[in-house]
N, C-alpha and C positions, 0 to 999 in steps of 0.2 A: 504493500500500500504506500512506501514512499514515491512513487514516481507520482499516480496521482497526487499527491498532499503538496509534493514540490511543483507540480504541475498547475494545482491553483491559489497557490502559494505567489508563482510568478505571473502569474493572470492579476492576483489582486494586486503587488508591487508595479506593471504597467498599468494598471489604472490609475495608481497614486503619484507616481512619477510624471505621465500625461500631467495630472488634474494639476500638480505643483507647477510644470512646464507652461502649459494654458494662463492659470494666473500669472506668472511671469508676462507672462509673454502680452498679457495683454493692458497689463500696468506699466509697461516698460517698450510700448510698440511706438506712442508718440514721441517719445523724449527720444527712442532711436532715429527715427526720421528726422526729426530736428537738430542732430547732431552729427550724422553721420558723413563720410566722406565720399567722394567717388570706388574707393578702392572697397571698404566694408559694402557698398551700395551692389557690386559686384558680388561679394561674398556670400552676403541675406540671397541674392539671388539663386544662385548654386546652392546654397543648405535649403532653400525653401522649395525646389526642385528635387531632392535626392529624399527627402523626409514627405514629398507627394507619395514620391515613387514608393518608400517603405508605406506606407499608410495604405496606398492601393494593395500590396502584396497582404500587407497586414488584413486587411477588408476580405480579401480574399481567402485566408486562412480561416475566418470566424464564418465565413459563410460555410466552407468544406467542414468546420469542427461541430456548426451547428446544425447542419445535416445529418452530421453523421450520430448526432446525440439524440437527434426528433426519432432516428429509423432505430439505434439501441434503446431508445424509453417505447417504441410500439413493442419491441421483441420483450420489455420486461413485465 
């Protein structure tokens, strides 16, 4: 039973990691654009692009995991 428990173990720490990132991120979105330089401007670009790109793959996994738990809860 460890692999489950660490299994949603790390389900719940990316929730709260998200939720921490989010408020960050969105207390600290204005004051970035008002400061920022041509070179960071760059930067946010590319991390805001590769962190799409995870989120899609991410979206994709919770769909296959939540599939896959609707068709083992009809079999239980």
């Amino acid at each position: 039973m460890e692999v489950p428990r660490s299994f949603l173990d790390n389900l719940a720490n990316l929730r709260l990691v998200l939720s921490v990132a989010f408020e960050y991120f969105q207390a600290n979105r204005e004051q970035f654009l008002r400061r920022t330089s041509g070179e960071q401007i760059r930067q946010a670009e590319t991390l805001i692009s590769k962190i799409r790109s995870l989120a899609e793959e991410l979206e994709k996994e919770f769909k296959v995991l939540e599939t896959s738990l609707s068709q083992q809860r009809r079999l239980m």
